[in-house]
KOLBASE-803033 format. One record per residue (C-alpha): residue number from 1; x, y, z. Coordinates in Angstrom, 3 decimals. Example, Ala and Ser with C-alpha at 12.3 -4.5 7.8 and 13.67 -1.06 7.14 Angstrom:
// KOLBASE-803033
1,12.300,-4.500,7.800
2,13.670,-1.060,7.140
//
This chain:
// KOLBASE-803033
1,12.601,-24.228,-18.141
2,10.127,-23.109,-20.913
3,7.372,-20.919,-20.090
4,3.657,-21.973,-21.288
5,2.082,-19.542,-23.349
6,-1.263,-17.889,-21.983
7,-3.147,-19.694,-24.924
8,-1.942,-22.836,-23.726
9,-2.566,-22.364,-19.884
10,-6.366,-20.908,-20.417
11,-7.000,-23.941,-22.709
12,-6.146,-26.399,-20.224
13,-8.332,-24.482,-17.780
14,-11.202,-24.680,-20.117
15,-10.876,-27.787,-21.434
16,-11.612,-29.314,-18.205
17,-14.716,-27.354,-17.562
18,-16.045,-28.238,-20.909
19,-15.026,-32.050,-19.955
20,-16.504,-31.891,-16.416
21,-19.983,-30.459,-17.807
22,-20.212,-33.014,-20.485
23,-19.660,-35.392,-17.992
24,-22.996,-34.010,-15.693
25,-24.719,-33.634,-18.819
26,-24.396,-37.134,-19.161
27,-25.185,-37.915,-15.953
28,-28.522,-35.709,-16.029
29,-29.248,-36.970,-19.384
30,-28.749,-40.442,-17.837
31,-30.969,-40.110,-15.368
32,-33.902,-38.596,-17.415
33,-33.723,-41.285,-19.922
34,-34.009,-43.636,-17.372
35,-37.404,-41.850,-15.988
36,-38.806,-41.379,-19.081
37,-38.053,-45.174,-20.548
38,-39.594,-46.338,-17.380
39,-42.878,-44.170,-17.587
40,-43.452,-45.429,-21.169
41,-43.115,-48.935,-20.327
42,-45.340,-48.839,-17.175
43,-47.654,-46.925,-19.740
44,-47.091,-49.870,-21.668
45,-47.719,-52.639,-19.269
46,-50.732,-50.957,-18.175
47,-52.333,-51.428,-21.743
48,-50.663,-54.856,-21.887
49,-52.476,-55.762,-18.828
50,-55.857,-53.963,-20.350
51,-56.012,-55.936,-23.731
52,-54.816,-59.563,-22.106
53,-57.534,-59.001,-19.520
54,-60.362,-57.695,-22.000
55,-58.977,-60.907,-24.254
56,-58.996,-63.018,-21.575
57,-61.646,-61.898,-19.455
58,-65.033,-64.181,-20.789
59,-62.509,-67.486,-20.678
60,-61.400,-66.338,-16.651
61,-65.024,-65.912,-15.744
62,-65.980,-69.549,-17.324
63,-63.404,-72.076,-15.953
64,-63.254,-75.174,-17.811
65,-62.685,-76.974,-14.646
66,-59.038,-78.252,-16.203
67,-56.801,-76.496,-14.386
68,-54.429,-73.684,-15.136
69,-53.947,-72.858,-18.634
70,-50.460,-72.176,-20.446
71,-50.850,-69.290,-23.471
72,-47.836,-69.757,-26.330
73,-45.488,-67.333,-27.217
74,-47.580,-64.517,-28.929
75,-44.375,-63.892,-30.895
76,-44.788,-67.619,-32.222
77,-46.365,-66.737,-35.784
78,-44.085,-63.748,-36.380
79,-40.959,-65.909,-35.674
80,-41.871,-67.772,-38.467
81,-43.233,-64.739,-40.739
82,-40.646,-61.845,-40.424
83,-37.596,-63.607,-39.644
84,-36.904,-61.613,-36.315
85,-35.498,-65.032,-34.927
86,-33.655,-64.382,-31.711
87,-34.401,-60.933,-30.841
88,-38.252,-61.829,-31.055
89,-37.776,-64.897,-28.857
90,-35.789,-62.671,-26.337
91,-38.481,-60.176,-26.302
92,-41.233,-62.389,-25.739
93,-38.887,-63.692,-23.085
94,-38.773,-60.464,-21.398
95,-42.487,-60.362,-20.563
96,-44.865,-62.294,-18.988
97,-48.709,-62.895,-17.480
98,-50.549,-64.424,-14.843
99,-54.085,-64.194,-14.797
100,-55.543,-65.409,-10.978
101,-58.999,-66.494,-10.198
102,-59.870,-66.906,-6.629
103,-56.211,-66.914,-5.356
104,-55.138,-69.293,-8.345
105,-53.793,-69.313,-11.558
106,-55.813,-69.748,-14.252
107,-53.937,-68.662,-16.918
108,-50.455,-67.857,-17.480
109,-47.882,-67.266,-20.370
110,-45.126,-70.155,-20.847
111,-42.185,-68.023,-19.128
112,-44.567,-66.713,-16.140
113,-43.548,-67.330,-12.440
114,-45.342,-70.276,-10.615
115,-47.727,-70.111,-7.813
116,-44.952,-70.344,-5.522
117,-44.098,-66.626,-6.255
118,-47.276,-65.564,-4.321
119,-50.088,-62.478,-6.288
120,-48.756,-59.395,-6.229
121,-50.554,-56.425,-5.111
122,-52.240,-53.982,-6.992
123,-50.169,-51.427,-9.295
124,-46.416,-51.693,-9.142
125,-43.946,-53.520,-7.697
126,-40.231,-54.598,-8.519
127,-39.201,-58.371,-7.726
128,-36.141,-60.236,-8.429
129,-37.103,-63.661,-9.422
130,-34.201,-66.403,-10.688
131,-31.658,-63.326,-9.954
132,-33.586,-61.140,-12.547
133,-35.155,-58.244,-11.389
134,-38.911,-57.966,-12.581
135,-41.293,-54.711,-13.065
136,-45.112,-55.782,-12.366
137,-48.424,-54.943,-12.838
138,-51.513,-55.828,-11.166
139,-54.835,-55.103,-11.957
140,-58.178,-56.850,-10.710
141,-61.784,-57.237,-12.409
142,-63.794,-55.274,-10.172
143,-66.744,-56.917,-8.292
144,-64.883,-60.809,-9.485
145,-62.146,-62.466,-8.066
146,-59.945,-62.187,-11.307
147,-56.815,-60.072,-11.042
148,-54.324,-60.208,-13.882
149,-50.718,-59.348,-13.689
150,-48.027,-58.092,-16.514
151,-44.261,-58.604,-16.050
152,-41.486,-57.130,-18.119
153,-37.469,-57.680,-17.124
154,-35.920,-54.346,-15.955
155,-32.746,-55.692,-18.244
156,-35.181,-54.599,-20.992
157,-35.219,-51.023,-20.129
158,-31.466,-50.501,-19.139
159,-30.294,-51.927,-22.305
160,-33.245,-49.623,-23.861
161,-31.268,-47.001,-22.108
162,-27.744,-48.151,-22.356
163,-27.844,-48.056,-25.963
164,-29.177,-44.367,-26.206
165,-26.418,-43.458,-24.187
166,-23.713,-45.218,-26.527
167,-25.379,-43.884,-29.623
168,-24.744,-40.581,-28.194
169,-21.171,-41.717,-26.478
170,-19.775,-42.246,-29.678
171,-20.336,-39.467,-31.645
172,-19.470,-37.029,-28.419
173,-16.042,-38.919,-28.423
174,-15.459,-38.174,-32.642
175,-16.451,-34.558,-31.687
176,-14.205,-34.373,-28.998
177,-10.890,-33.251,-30.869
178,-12.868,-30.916,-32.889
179,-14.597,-29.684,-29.686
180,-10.807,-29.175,-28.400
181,-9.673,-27.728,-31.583
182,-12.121,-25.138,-31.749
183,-11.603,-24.273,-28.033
184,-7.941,-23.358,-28.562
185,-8.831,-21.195,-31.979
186,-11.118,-19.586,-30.367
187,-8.788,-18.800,-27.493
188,-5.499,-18.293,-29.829
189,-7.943,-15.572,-31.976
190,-9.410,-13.511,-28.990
191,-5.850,-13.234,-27.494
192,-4.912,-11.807,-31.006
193,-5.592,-8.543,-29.775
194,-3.499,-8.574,-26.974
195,-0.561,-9.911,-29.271
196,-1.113,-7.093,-31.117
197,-1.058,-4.597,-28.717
198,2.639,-6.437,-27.418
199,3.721,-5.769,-30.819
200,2.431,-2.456,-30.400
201,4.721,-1.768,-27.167
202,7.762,-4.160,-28.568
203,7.878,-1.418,-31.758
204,8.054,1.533,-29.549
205,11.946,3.179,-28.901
206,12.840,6.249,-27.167
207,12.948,7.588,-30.186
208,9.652,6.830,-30.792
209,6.994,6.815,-27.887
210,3.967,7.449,-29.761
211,0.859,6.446,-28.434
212,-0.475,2.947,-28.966
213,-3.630,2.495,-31.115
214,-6.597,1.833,-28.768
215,-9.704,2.452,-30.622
216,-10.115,-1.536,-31.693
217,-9.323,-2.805,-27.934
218,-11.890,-4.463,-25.966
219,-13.595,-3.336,-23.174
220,-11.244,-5.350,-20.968
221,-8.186,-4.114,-22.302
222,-9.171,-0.415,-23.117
223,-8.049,0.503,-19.255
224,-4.706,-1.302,-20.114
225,-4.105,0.330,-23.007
226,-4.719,3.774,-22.218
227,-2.591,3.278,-18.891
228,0.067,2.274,-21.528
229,-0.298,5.482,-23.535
230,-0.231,7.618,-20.041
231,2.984,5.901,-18.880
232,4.576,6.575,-22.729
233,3.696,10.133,-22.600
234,4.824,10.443,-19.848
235,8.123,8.732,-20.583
236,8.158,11.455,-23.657
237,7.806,14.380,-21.463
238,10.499,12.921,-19.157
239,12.823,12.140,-22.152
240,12.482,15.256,-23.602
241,13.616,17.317,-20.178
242,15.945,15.323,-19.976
243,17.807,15.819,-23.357
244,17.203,19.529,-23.025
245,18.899,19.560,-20.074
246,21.630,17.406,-21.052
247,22.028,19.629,-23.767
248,21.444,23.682,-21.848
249,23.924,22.150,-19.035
250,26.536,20.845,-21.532
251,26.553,24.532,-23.282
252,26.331,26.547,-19.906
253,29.252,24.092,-18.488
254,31.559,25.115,-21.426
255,31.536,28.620,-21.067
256,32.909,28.379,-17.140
257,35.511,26.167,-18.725
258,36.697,27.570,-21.803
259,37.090,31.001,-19.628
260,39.117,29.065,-16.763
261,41.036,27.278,-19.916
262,42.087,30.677,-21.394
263,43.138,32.264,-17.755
264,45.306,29.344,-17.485
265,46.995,30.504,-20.750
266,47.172,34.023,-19.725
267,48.286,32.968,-16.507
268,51.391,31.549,-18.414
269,52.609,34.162,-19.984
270,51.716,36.708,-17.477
271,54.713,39.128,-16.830
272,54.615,40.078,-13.348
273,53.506,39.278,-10.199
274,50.483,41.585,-10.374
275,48.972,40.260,-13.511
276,49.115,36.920,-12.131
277,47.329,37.755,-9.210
278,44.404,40.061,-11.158
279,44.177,36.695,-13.251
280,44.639,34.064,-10.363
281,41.643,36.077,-8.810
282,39.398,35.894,-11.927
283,40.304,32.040,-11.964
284,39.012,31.578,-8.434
285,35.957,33.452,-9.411
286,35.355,31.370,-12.649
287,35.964,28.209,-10.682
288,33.808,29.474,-8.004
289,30.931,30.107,-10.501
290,31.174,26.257,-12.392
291,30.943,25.016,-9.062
292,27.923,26.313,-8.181
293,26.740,25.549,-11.558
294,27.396,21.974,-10.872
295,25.580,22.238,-7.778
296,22.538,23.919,-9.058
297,22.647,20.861,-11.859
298,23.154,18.380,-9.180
299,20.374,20.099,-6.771
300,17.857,20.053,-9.734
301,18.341,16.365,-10.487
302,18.036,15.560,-7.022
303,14.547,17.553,-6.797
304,13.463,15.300,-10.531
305,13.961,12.237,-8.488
306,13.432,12.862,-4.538
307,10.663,10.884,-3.352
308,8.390,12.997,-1.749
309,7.871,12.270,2.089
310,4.918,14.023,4.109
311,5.325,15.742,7.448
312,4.926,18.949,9.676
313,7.090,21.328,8.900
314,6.762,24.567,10.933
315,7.639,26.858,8.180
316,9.071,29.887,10.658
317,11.123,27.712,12.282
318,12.594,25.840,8.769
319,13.089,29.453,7.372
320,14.984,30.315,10.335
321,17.660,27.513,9.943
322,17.912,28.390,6.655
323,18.980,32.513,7.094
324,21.083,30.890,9.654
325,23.245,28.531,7.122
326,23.735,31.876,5.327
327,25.014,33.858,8.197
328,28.605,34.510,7.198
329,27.579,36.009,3.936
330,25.333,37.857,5.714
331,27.560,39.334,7.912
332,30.329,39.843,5.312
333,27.841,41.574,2.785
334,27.033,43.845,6.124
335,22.880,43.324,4.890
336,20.035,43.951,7.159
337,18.416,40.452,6.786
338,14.923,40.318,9.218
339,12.832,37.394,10.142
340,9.029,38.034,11.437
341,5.765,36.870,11.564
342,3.477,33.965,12.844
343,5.347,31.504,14.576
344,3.347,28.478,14.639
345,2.478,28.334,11.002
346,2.732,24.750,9.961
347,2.436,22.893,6.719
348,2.154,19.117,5.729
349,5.118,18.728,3.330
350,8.035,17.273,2.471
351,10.864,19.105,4.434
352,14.012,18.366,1.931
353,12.442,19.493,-0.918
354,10.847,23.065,1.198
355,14.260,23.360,2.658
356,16.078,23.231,-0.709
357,13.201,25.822,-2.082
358,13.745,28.775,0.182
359,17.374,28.071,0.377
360,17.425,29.372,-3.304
361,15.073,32.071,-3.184
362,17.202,33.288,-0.292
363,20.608,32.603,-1.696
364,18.556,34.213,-5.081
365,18.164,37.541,-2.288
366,21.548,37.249,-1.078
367,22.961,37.428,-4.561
368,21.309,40.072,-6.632
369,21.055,42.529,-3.172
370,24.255,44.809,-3.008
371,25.843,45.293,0.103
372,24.415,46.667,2.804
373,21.307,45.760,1.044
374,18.157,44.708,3.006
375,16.191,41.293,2.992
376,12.909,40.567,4.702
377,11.797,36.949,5.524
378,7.649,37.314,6.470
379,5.934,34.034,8.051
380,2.188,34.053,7.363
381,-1.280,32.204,8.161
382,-4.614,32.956,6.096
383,-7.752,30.776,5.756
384,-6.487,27.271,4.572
385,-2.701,28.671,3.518
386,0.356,29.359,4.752
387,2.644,32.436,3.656
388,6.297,32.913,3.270
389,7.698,35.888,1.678
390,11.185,36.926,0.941
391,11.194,40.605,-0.331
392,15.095,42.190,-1.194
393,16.854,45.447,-2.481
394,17.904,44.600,-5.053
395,17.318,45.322,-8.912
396,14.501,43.345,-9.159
397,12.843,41.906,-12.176
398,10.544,43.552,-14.650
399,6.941,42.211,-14.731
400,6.946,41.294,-18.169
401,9.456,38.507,-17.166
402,8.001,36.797,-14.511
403,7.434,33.716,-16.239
404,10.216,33.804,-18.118
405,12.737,33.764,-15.046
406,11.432,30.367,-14.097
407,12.678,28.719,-17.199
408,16.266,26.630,-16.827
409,19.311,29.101,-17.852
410,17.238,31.787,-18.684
411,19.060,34.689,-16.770
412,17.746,38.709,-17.470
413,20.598,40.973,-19.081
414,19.755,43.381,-16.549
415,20.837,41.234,-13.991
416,24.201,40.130,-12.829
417,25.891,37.363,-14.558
418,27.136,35.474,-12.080
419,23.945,33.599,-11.968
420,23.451,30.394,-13.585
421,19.645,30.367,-14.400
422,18.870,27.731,-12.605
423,17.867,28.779,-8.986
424,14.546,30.281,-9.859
425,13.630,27.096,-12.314
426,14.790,24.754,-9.662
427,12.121,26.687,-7.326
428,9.481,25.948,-9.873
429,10.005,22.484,-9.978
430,10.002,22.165,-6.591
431,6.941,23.990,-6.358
432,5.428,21.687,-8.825
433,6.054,18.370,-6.819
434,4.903,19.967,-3.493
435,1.553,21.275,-5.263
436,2.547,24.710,-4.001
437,2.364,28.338,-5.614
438,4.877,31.138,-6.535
439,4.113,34.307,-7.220
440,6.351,37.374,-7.865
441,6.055,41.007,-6.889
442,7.839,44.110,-6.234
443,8.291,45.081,-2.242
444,6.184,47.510,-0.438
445,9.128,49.157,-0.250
446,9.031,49.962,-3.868
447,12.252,48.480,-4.911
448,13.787,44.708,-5.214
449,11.974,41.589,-5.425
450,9.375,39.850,-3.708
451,8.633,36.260,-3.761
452,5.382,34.570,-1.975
453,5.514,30.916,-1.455
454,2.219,29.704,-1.038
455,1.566,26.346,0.876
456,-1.224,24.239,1.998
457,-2.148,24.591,5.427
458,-1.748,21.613,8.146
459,-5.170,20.521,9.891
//
């Protein structure tokens, strides 16, 4: 099933509006042609009834003693003179008089209602007479007994009216398509824009997520479009992380395995029973180390894409599960590992993402301490934070590096190598998603490391 297109669907929304409010135009215009034709022609039959009477008036006062008198068609001489024929006749039809004089008619035009249609009373009424409806006025001489009366068919006014209307109707209904026409051009041009700024997105590639042009977008669209360009850089950023990862973990995977591909070959043509052993050691260790690489990798993916979940975390109690997952290494390294400070410190935070933080930095202790080394675990509460440090005895890292360390794969030459440079940046991004801060010291013990994980206190 085909999809209308926007232009389409807003056109038949508007061209119903535009229909509707010609129609109560119409109506409105209608109705005050109506009121308007009908105060002219009571204007009119009032000055009718003002020149018949003032025409009439000297002949009404002096009765002639032969009864009521008919008046001819006023229309009679200009029947014959201008050729008006019909319409003339039908006009003079339309109207009437009576003039009365003491409760009688005394004069009267040749199409006027009979005495049996009794006087009418003064100003205006409406009467149907012969199943025509009538408009009258009524006036009276004052201090006589003559009161003379104007009538005009209503049929003259509506068809007064009714052709207004058509001569309007009919040019409305020839404007109509262009009416419609220029509705959907001037729908199918303002959507231009937002054609163009599809084309704009349709264009766009991984390899190219440039932002979109927004200066020429409307008002309504500006938000749209500058959400667009947010979500593309972002896309960019996310892109390009990704491809230098994909690229640092393919070249620090191929070390572990071209070393474990050329013990294999020394492992084959090893003489005796000794060398194989030295070199079935250093295999272990080299598979050892790519598995823990491939962790770290797996561990740092996980953190890019864990969807953070809020909740207290009482950060001496998470720290202590975590010495205690590290216990046999502990024990076989023979290191004096400690755990102290406030108890109840809490944080609001999400407790996978904490738990896989200070599992590094500790495993990070465990590894660069020698044995018999010591490690300190501190729990902390200031103001509106919350304070865990881990402080070892090991090497430690020069100041001038401290940034540096937090960068993937970037491991110090001072250092051992068994590391993968990765622990430390996996820490950071961690950090990042929780909102929390690292910062990097030397012990008060003067030698070794000393991390402080800053976190937001709970309320």
């Amino acid at each position: 099933m085909s999809r209308s297109t926007l232009t389409r669907r807003l056109f038949f929304r508007i061209a119903p509006v535009v229909a509707v409010t010609i129609a109560l135009v119409a109506v409105f215009a209608f109705d005050s042609a109506t009121r308007e034709i009908n105060k002219i022609y009571d204007a009119q039959l009032v000055d009718d009834a003002d020149v018949l009477l003032a025409l009439l008036q000297h002949s009404l006062q002096k009765p002639t003693g032969k009864g009521a008198r008919e008046i001819p068609d006023i229309d009679f001489t200009a029947n014959n003179q201008s050729g008006f024929g019909q319409d003339s006749d039908d006009f003079a039809d339309a109207h009437m008089f009576r003039g009365w004089v003491n409760e009688h008619i005394a004069v009267y035009s040749n199409n006027a209602f009979g005495e049996d249609v009794p006087r009418q009373k003064a100003g205006f009424t409406t009467l149907a007479h012969h199943g025509e409806m009538w408009r009258i006025y009524s006036t009276s001489l004052p201090g006589t007994a003559i009161v003379f009366e104007v009538g005009e068919k209503i049929a003259v006014r509506e068809t007064l009216v009714a052709n207004i209307l058509l001569n309007l109707f009919f040019p409305l209904v020839a404007l109509l398509p262009i009416i419609g026409f220029l509705i959907w051009y001037c729908i199918n041009n303002g959507l231009s824009t937002m054609r163009g700024l599809v084309h704009h997105i349709r264009i766009r590639s991984p390899d190219d997520l440039s932002a979109i042009p927004v200066e020429g977008l409307p008002r309504d669209l500006l938000p749209l479009g500058t959400s667009i360009n947010h979500l593309l850089d972002k896309l960019a950023h996310s892109l390009t992380l990704e491809r230098r990862f994909s690229d640092l973990a393919a070249h620090q995977l191929r070390t572990p395995q071209a070393g474990m591909k050329l013990l294999l070959q020394l492992l084959d043509r090893a003489d005796g029973d000794e060398e194989r052993r030295a070199i079935m050691s250093d295999l272990v260790l080299s598979n050892d180390h790519a598995i823990h690489m491939i962790e770290q990798l797996l561990r740092l993916a996980r953190v890019s894409h864990h969807e953070i979940e809020l909740s207290p975390v009482n950060l001496h109690d998470l720290a202590a599960s975590v010495l205690a997952q590290f216990g046999n290494v502990i024990n076989d390294r023979q290191m004096d590992v400690s755990l102290e400070g406030d108890e109840h410190a809490q944080t609001n935070t999400d407790r996978l993402l904490l738990t896989l933080m200070i599992s590094n930095l500790v495993d990070n202790a465990i590894k660069y301490t020698p044995v018999g080394g010591r490690i300190a675990v501190v729990v902390s509460s200031e103001k509106e934070v919350c304070r865990l440090s881990i402080r070892d005895s090991g090497p430690g890292i020069p100041s001038d590096y401290y940034d540096a360390v937090f960068q993937r794969f970037y491991r110090l030459n001072t250092l051992q190598s068994e590391g993968s440079g990765l622990g430390l940046a996996i820490v950071a991004d961690i950090a990042d998603r929780l909102s929390a801060m690292i910062a990097l010291a030397t012990p008060n013990w003067g030698k070794g490391l000393q991390v402080d994980l800053l976190l937001q206190k709970s309320k």
